[in-house]
N, C-alpha and C positions, 0 to 999 in steps of 0.2 A: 467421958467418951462422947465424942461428936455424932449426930448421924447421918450418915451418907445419904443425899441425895440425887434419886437418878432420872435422867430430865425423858422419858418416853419408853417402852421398854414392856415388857409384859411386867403384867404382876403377881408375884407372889402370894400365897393366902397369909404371910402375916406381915404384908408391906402397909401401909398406909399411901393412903394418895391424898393429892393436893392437886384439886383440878379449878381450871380458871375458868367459869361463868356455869351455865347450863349443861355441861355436856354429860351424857350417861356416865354412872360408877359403874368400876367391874362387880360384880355382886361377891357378897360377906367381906369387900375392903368398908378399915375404916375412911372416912372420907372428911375432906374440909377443902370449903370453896373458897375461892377468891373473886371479886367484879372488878375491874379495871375501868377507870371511867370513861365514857364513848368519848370522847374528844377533849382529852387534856391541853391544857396550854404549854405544860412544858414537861420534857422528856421522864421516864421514868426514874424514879425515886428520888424527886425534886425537892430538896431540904425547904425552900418556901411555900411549896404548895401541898406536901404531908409530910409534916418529920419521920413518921412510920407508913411507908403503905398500906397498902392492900393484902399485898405478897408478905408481906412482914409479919401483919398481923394473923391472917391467918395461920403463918407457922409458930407465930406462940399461942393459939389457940389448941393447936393440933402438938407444940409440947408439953404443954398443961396439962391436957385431958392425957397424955402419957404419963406423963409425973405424978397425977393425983390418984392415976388408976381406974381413970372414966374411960379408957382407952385401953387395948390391948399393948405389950411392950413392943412395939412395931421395930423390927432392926434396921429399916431402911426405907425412905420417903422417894415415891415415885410420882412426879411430876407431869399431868397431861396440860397442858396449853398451847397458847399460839405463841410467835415467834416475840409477840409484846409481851403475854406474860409469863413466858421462860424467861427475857430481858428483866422484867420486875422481878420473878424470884433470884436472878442472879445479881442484880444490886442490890438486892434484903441479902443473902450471904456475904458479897463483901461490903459493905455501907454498914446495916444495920447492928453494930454491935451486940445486942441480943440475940438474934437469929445466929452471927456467926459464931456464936457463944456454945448453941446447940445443934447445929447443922454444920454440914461441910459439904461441898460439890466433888 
């Protein structure tokens, strides 16, 4: 089973988040960041310039620490970013074969 992710939204206490750069956690979420690079050459989740992102990797980070039980069993991934990296995690769901393997939008 996939799990749903929801791109802004309030959160749950047993949501997980995936927030892009700096910005405050809601407090007692789990949390996992992403950095986006300040001035890319080419557009997000550019097969020559990172096989895997940013957005990518951090969601197999964050279903790892769920799978291995470093994480609480999170039923749904809540996304705070800007409008670049809502774009990166939504070319990591459909692009990245892994990510789309355990995530869905």
């Amino acid at each position: 089973m996939r799990i749903p992710v929801i791109f802004g939204g309030d959160v749950a206490p047993d949501d997980a988040v995936l927030i892009e750069g700096d910005a405050p956690a809601p407090p007692a979420a789990w949390v996992e960041r992403f950095h986006l690079p300040a001035n890319p050459l080419h557009g997000v989740g550019c097969a020559c310039c990172a096989p895997r992102g940013p957005a990518a990797e951090a969601l197999s980070r964050l279903f790892l620490a769920r799978a291995r039980g470093s994480s609480r069993l999170f039923p749904r991934l809540v996304v705070v970013a800007s409008d670049r990296g809502i774009a990166a995690v939504r070319a990591a769901l459909i692009a990245d074969p892994v990510t789309t393997a355990h995530f869905m939008e």
